[in-house]
C-alpha positions, 0 to 999 in steps of 0.5 A: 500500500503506497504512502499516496494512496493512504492519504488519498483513503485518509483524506476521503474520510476526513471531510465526507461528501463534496468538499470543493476546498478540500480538492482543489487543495489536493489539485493544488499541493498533492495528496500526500502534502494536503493530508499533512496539512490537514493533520496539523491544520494548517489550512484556510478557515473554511477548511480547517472547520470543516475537517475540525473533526475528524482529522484526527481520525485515521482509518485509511490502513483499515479501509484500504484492507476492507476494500480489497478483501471485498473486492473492490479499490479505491479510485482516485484522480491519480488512475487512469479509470478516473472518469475525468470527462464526465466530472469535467462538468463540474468545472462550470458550477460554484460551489460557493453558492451550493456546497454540493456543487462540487466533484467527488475527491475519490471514488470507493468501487466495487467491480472489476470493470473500468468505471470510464469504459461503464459511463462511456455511453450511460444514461441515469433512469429514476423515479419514485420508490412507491412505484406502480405497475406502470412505472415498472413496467415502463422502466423494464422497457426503456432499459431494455431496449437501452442495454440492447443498444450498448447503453449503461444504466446507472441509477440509485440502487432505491427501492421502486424505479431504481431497483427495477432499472437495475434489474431489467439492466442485468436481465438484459445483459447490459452493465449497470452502476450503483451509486450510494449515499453511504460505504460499499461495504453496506448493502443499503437498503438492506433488502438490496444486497443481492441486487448490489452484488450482481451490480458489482459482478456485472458493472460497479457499485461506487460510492465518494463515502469510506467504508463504514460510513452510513446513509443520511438524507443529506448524503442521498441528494449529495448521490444525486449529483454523482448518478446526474455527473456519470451520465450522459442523459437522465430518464425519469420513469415516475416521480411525486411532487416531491421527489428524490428524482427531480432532485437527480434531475435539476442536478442534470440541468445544471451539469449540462445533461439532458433531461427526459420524463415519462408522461403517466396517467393524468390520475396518477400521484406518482406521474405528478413530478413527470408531467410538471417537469415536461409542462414547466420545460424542465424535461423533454417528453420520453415516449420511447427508448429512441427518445433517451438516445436521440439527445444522450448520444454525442452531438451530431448524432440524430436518433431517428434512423436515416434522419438528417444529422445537425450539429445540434442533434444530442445536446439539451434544450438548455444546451441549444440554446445557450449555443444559439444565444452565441453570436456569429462573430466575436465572443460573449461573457456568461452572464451576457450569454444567461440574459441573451438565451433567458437560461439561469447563469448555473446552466450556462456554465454547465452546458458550456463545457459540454458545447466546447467538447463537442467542439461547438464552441471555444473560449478566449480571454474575452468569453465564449464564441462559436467555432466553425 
């Protein structure tokens, strides 16, 4: 065990969940400096309150050992399976504003697939834990249909829509990914664990939480962010008026990523979220599994078969338009951009860099301006 990975283990379990401070302090002096550092507190003031109490706790040894024996590895900035692209989103929130907004430090993960390899091509299918007949029913379609086109399904490992997501995944003989709000060592919900353990042979089960570290409702819309980020798109089967889904959804919006819902029965409570988020322009309407590929493929790519192929095709309504707000020539601020496309300046600066790797759109030392 190498001095760099324990003080990548010991510095995940100092400040548990998203901590901006805390990793652009590891991007800034390396982890091996900023353990150091936070073992004697010498830190900025945000900083040193927030890893005030745990610092003097040491488990990394102890994590290291259970991760392995159980099959699993710690994953950090420093591999080559880190999935840099997709957290690369995370560049164009400020987590000034929301402490959440924020990328993972590392990654604790269960399965022998590379992580970049599983979210390549991936869309994140959620929805209500009290789901009904219809909803499971349409989840196992969507998935099916998604897996047979080489698509990962990544989702929350919850009861309801999750639970059926994954599971219509592996009977398909797709990958899927789990993402929980506390250790892999814990099988949450407990009546999942079989589940989880067929995630983990099959695609991975990840969580930013050290072994050991239990669910709290907090660390569940933390999740949300991470099972958005790992995506290319996000499909909400069935959701209340308030639902953990809508939460993972917003998160989408603001990383960039598009957002899909499944209409249900005008008579259904657990289709409330869905229909609200489709009226209020929150989510395109879903219908159909062509649908969901249609705007998670790469830009360019059209979802109707022989259809023509725009440079536009794949990208966000939100996307789309902050591109069409650029002017033809010259370049534009993003707050300029917010009020020219009538987006909030959150969603700009996340649907920016998605725009700049598909290679719409460029930046120069006076804003963003369209290439080509």
């Amino acid at each position: 065990m190498s001095a760099r990975l324990a003080a990548w283990a010991y510095l995940s379990q100092v400040a548990p969940g998203p901590c901006a401070a805390l990793v652009d302090l590891v991007a800034a002096v390396g982890p091996e400096e900023a353990a150091r550092a936070v073992r004697e507190a010498e830190l900025p003031e945000v900083l040193r309150t927030r890893t005030q109490a745990r610092r003097h706790i040491d488990s990394a040894d102890r994590d290291l050992d259970l991760i392995e024996r159980i099959g699993g590895r710690l994953l950090t900035p420093d591999d080559e399976d880190w999935p840099s692209w997709k957290l690369l989103a995370f560049d164009g929130l400020d987590p000034r504003r929301e402490r959440e907004a924020a990328p993972p430090l590392a990654l604790w993960v269960l399965g022998e697939r590379p992580l970049t390899e599983l979210t390549e091509r991936a869309v994140a299918v959620v929805g209500t834990r009290a789901a009904s007949g219809y909803g499971e029913h349409v989840t196992g379609q969507f998935v099916d249909d998604l897996a047979g086109r080489g698509w990962t399904v990544v989702s929350g490992a919850a009861y309801g829509i999750d639970g059926v997501a994954h599971r219509a995944a592996l009977a398909a003989g797709g990958p899927t990914v789990a993402v929980l709000a506390c250790g892999v060592d814990r099988a949450y919900p407990a009546g999942h664990a079989r589940l989880l353990r067929e995630i983990a042979v099959e695609g991975a089960v990840v969580s930013e939480y050290s072994p050991g570290t239990t669910p709290a409702r907090h660390r569940f819309l933390a999740r949300n962010r991470l099972v958005a980020a790992l995506a290319d798109a996000v499909l909400v089967v069935e959701a209340g008026a308030r639902s953990g889904a809508r939460n993972t959804a917003a998160w989408a919006s603001r990383l960039g990523r598009p957002v899909l819902a499944v209409p249900g029965p005008v008579t259904s409570a657990s289709s409330v979220g869905c229909h609200r988020m489709i009226r209020e322009g929150e989510a395109l309407l879903a219908s159909r599994a062509a649908d969901v590929v249609e705007v998670a493929g790469p830009a360019g790519v059209g979802g109707e078969e022989g259809g023509p192929v725009r440079p536009l095709d794949g990208l966000s309504a939100k996307a789309a338009l902050v591109y069409e707000a650029l002017p033809a020539s010259g370049s534009m601020g993003v707050r300029e951009l917010s009020e020219s496309a009538g987006v909030p300046i959150d969603s700009v600066r996340g649907a920016l860099p998605v725009l700049e790797l598909a290679g719409l759109v460029g930046s120069d030392g006076t804003g963003w301006f369209r290439r080509g």
